[in-house]
VOGU-3710 file (C-alpha; in Angstrom, 3 decimals, decimal comma):
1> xxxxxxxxxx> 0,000/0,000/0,000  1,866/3,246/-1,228  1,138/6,083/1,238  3,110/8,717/-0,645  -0,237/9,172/-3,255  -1,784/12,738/-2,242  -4,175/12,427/-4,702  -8,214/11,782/-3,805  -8,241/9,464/-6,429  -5,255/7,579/-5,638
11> xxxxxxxxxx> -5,899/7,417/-2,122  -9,361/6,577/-2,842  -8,304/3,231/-5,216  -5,444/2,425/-2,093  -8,369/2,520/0,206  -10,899/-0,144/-2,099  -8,324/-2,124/-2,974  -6,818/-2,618/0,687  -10,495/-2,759/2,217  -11,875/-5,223/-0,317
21> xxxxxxxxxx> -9,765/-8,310/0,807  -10,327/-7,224/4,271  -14,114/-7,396/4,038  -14,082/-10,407/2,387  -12,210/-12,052/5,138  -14,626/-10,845/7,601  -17,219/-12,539/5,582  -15,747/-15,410/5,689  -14,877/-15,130/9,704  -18,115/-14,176/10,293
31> xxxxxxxxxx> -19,474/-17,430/8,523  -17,646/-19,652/11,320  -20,589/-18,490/14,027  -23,081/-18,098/11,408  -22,895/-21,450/10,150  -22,692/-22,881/13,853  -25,934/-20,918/14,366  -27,768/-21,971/11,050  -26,635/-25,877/11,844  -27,633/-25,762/15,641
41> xxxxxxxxxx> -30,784/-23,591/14,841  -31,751/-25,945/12,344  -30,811/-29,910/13,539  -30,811/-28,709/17,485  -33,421/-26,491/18,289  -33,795/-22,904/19,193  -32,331/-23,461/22,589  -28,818/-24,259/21,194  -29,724/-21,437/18,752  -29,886/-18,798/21,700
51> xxxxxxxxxx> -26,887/-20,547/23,161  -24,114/-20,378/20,007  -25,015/-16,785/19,515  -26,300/-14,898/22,560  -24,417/-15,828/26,035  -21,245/-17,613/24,283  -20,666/-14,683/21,910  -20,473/-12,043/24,840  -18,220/-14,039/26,729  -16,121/-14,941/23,978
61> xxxxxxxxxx> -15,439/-11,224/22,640  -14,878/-10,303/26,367  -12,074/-12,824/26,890  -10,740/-13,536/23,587  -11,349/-9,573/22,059  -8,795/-7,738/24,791  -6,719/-10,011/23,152  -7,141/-10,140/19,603  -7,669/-6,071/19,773  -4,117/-6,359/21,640
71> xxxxxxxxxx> -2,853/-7,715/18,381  -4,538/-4,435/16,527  -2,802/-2,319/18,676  0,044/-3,909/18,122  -0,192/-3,792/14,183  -0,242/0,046/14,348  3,462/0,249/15,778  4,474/-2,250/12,661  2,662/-0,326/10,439  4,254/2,890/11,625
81> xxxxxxxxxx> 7,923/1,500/11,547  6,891/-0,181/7,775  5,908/3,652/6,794  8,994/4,916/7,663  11,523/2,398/6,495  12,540/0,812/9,419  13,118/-2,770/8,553  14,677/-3,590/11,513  12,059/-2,239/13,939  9,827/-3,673/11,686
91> xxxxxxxxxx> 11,439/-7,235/12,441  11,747/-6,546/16,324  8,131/-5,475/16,052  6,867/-8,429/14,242  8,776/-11,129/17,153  7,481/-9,013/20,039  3,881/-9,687/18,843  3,932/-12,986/17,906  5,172/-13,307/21,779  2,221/-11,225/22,820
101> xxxxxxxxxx> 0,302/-13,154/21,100  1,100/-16,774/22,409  0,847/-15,704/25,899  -2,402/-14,027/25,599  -3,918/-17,299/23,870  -2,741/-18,751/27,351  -4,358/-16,266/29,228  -7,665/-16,201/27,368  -7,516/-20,171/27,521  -7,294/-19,975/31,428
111> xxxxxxxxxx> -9,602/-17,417/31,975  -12,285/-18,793/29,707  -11,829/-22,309/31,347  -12,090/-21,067/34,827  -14,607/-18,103/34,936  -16,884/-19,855/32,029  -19,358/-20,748/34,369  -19,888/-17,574/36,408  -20,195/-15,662/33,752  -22,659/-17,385/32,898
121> xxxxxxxxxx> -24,598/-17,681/35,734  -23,970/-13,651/36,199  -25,926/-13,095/33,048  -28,938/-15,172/34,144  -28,650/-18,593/31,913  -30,109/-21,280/33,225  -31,799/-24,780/31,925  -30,872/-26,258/28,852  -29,230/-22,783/27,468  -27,093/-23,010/30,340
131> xxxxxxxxxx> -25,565/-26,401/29,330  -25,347/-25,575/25,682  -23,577/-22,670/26,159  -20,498/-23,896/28,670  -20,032/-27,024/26,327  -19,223/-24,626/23,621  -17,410/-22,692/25,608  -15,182/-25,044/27,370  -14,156/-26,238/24,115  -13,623/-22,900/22,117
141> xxxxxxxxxx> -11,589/-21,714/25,066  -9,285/-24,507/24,891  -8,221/-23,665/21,067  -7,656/-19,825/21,766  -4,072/-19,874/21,090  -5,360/-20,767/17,322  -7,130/-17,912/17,508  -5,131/-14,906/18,918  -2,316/-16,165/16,816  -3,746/-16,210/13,583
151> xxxxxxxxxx> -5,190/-12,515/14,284  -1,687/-11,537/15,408  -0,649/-12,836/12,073  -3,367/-11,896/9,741  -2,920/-7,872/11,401  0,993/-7,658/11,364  0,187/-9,164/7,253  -2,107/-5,589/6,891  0,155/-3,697/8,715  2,429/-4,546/5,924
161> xxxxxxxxxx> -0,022/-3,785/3,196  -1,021/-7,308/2,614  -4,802/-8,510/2,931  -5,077/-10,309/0,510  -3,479/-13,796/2,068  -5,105/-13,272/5,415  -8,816/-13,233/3,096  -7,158/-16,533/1,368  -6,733/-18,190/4,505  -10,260/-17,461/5,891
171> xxxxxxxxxx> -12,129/-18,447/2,926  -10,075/-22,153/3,578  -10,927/-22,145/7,356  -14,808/-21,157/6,204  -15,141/-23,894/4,330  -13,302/-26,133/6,617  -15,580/-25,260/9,463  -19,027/-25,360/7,059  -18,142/-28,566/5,995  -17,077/-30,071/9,832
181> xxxxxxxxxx> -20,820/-28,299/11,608  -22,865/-30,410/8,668  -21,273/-33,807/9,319  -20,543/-33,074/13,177  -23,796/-31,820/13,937  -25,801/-33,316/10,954  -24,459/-37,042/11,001  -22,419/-37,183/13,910  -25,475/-35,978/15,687  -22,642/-33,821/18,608
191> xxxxxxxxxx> -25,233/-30,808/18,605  -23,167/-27,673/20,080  -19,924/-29,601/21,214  -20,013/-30,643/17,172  -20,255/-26,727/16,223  -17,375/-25,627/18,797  -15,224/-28,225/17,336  -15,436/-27,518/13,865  -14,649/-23,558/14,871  -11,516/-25,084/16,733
201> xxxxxxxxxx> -9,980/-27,075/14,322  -10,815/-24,411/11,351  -8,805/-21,814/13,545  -6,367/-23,948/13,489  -5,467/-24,391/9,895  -5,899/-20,869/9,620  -3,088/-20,507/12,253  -0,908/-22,756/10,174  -1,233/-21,065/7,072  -0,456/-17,511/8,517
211> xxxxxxxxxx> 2,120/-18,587/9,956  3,863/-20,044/7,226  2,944/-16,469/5,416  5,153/-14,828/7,736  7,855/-17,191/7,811  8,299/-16,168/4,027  8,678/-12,641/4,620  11,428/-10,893/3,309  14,383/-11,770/4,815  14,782/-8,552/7,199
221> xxxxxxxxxx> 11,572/-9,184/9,040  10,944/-12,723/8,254  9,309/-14,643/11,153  11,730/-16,790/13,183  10,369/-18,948/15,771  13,782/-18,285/17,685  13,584/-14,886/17,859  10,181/-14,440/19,007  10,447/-12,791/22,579  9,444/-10,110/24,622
231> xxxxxxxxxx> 11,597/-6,931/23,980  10,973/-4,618/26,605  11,184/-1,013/24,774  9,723/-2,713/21,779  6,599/-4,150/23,950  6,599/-0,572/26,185  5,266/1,410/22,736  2,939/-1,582/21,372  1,401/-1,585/24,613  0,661/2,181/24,936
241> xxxxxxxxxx> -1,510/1,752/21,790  -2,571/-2,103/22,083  -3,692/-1,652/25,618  -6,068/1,094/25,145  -7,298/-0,703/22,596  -7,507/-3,746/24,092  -9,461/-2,362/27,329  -12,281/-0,473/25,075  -12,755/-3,824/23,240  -13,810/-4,980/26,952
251> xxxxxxxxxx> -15,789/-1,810/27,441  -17,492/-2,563/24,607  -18,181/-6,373/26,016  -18,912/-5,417/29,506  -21,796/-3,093/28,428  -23,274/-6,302/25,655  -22,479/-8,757/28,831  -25,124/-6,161/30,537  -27,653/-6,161/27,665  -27,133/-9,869/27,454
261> xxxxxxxxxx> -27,981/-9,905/30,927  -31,284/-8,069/30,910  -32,473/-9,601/27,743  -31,706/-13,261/29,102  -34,960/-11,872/31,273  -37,601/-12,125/28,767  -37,153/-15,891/28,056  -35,461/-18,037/25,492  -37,384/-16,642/22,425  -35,803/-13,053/23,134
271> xxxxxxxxxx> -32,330/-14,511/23,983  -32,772/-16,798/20,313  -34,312/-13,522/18,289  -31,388/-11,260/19,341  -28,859/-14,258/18,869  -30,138/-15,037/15,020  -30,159/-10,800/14,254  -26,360/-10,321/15,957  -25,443/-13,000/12,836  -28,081/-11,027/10,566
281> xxxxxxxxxx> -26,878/-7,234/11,339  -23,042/-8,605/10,836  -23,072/-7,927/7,437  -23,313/-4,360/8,291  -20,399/-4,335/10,964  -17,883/-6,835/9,045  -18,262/-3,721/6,308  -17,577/-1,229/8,975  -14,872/-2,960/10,317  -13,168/-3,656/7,689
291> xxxxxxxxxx> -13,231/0,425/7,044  -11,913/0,525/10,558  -9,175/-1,860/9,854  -7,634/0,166/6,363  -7,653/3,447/7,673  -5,750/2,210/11,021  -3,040/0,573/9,146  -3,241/3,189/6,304  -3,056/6,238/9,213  -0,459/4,517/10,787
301> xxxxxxxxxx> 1,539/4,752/7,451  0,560/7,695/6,616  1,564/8,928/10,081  4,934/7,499/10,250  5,631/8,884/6,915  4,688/12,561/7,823  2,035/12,699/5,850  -0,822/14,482/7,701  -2,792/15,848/4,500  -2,182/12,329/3,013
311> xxxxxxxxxx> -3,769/10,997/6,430  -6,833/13,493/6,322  -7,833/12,947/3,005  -7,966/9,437/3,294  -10,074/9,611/6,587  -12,913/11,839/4,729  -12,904/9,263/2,017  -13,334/6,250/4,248  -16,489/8,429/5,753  -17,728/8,871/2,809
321> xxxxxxxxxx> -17,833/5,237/1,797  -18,858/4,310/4,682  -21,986/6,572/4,646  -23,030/5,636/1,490  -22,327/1,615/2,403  -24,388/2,404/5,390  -27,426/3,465/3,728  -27,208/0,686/0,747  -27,119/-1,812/3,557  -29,385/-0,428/6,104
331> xxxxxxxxxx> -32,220/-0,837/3,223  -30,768/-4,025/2,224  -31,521/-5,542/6,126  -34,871/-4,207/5,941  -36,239/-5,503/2,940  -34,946/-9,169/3,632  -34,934/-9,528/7,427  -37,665/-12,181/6,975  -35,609/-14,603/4,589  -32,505/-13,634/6,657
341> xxxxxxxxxx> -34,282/-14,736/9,883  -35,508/-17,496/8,535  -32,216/-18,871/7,709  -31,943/-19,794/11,238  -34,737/-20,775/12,694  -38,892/-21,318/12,088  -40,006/-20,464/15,077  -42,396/-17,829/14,387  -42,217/-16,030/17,402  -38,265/-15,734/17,199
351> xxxxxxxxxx> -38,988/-14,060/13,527  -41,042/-11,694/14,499  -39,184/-10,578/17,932  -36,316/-10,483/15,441  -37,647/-8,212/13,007  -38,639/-5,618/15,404  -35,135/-5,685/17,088  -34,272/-4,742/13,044  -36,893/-2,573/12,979  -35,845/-0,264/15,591
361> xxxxxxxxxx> -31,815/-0,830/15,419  -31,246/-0,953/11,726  -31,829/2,870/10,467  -29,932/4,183/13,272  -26,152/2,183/12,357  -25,079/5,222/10,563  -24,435/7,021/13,365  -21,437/4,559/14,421  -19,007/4,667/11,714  -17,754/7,981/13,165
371> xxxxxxxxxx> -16,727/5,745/16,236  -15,013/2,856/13,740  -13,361/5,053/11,154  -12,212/8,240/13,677  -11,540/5,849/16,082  -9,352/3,613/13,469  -7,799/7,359/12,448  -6,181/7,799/16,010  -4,875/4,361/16,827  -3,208/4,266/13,376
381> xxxxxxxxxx> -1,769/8,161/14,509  -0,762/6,959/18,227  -3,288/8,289/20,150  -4,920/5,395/22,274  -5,816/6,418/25,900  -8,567/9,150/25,212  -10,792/7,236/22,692  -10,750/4,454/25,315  -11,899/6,870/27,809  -14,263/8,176/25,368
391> xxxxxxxxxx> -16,072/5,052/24,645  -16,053/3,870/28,235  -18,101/7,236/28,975  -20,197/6,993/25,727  -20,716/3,442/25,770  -19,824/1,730/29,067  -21,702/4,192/31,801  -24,322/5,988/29,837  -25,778/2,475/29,125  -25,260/1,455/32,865
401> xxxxxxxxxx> -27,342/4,489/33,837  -29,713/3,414/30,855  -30,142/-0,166/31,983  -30,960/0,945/35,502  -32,470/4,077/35,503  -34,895/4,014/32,075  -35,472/0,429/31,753  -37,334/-0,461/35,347  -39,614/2,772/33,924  -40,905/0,686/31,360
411> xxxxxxxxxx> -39,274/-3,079/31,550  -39,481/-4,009/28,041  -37,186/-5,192/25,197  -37,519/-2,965/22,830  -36,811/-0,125/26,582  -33,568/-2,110/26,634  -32,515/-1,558/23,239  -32,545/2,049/22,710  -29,666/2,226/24,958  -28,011/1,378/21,508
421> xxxxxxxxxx> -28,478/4,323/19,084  -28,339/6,870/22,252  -24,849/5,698/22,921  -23,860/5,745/19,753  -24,735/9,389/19,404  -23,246/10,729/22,037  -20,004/8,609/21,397  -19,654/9,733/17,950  -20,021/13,159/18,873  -17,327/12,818/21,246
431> xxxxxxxxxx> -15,097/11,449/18,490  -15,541/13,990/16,252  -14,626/16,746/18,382  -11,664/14,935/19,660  -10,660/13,745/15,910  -10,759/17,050/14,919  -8,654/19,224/17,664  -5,464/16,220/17,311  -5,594/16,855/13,621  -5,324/20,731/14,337
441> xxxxxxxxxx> -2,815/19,523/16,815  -0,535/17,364/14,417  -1,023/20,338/11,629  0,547/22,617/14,036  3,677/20,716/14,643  3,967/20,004/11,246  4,333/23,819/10,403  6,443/24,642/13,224  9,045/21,832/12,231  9,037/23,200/8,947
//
């Protein structure tokens, strides 16, 4: 990815062509839990439908997310050394997160084994859910070092400019994983335990593959399973950005783990309903995402090569796209939430709670991709702590003070899920104003070192 193109319309083609392979792979990641929930929703039942996707996927992205947004953090400090030339930072940056990486697929592994069923009982799930959900979890916890490494890999491969093999390597573990749910849970008969196995062992040939990406790096940052360590000043600067990061990815958990909570309150046909839209309304958020993901890395080059102007106009375009994505999409949800929901289960009552959770959430995602694209705009430029304070204020307490404060006024789903667009409002806001005076900030320095 050239970051030396000043040009709207080069920057603009840079942007496409870097986001395209990213968005495809998040198509493809997001098909591992979407085809778990399609099998299970299908040859299980609607139980082990609202188990896959609501409970498990809160506690996963709260355990497994600090670390796999660790390894995003991480990427930026690559990317920056990549911008400006460094090839031997770049190498000493690439060890240092592969070591980050294997220890936090330790940690997440513990964690997720021990605390598993706590968490579970903290957010209210009980009977058959209940069991569902902590055999899934006890064995997608225990092949986490699959996954933090192979997002370790697959971001220090963008930080470089390269998303294309990291989309390769997902589309192999989709189809891996599609093909293990339908004879694990379709022949085999292992319900859940089938669908958390076939995620498992797809993450792991994903793993392999990046892996033997980066050990075929050029030769001055090629991976070397020797060298990997923990180098202290190296780690000091990927942690000032990773572990920002990292926290507001469990900001960002903490407040769904308290959604979760209260919706686990109106029975199994709410919990299933949200669980089958989460996999509907991810077409939406893979797109944003992957928005989020190309401007970090291409800030972050754009940054360490001095380019501010470079880094501005590139932001504006990424808004742009991704408010005229957002609409295209928005109406796409709309017009076939029924098919959609019907992908994953029958149960008529599940469809039509579904739909109105669309209903009322859909038209409002515009207002978010301030929060991805900004957000991906200051990582990628260095500056980690506030937008983590930011979104624990925007997202974190104002939806604490929602959830006990608004909702006992009127104790309904549909109460509970306006604490969505509100704190996406106010959270954007923030991240506007904020975007806006560091770029004044950086534009200053700029002149005065000239």
């Amino acid at each position: 990815m050239e970051t030396n193109l000043n040009s709207r319309k080069s920057i603009a083609k840079q942007l496409i062509l870097f986001v395209i392979p990213i968005w495809l792979g998040s198509f493809f990641q997001q098909l591992y839990n979407t085809a778990d929930a399609i099998f299970v929703g299908r040859y299980v039942g609607k139980a082990a439908l609202a188990a896959v996707g609501g409970p498990t996927g809160q506690i996963t992205g709260l355990l497994v997310g600090f670390f796999i947004e660790l390894a995003a953090g991480s990427s930026v400090i690559i990317a920056q050394y990549f911008g400006a030339k460094n090839e031997k930072k770049v190498g000493k940056a690439i060890h240092t997160a592969m070591a980050v990486a294997l220890i936090g697929g330790v940690l997440s592994m513990a964690l997720g084994l021990i605390f598993t069923p706590a968490l579970l009982r903290s957010m209210d799930v009980k009977g058959d859910v209940y069991n569902m959900s902590s055999t899934y979890l006890y064995i997608y916890f225990g092949g986490t070092l699959f996954i933090t490494v192979y997002n370790m890999g697959s971001s220090i491969l963008r930080a470089l400019g390269d998303s294309k093999r990291p989309f390769y390597f997902l589309v192999i573990g989709c189809l891996t994983n599609i093909l293990l749910d339908y004879v694990l849970i379709h022949w085999v008969g292992l319900g859940v335990a089938g669908a958390a196995i076939a995620t498992v062992f797809s993450q792991a040939v994903t793993t392999v593959l990046i892996l033997r990406a980066l050990c075929r790096l050029p030769k001055a940052y090629r991976l070397n399973f020797k060298r990997i360590g923990l180098r202290l000043n190296m780690l000091k600067n990927m942690l000032r950005i990773g572990i920002p990061e990292a926290m507001q990815q469990v900001i960002f958990s903490f407040s769904n783990i308290l959604i979760q909570t209260n919706i686990d309150s109106f029975g199994t046909d709410s919990i299933a309903a949200m669980s089958a839209y989460s996999k509907v309304d991810v077409f939406f958020w893979m797109t944003l995402e992957s928005f989020g993901i190309a401007i970090t890395a291409m800030s972050g080059q754009f940054y360490g090569a001095g380019n501010i102007q470079g880094l501005k106009k590139a932001v504006k375009i990424c808004v742009m796209f991704c408010i005229g994505l957002s609409a295209i999409l928005s109406t796409a949800l709309l017009l076939f939430g029924r098919p959609l929901f019907g992908l994953f289960t029958d149960d008529p009552d599940v469809i039509r709670i579904g739909l109105e959770i669309q209903r009322l959430l859909v038209p409002t995602y515009v207002v978010f991709l301030f929060v991805t694209v900004l957000g991906g705009a200051l990582r990628g430029m260095g500056h980690a702590f506030v937008p983590m304070v930011i979104t624990f204020v925007g997202i974190c307490l104002f939806r604490v003070i929602w959830i006990y404060s608004v909702v006992p006024l009127r104790p309904v789903l549909m109460t509970t899920l306006y604490s969505y667009p509100i704190t996406w409002a106010l959270t954007s806001l923030a991240f506007i104003f904020y975007y806006r005076r560091k770029i004044r900030d950086e534009e200053r320095l700029s002149c005065t070192a000239a």
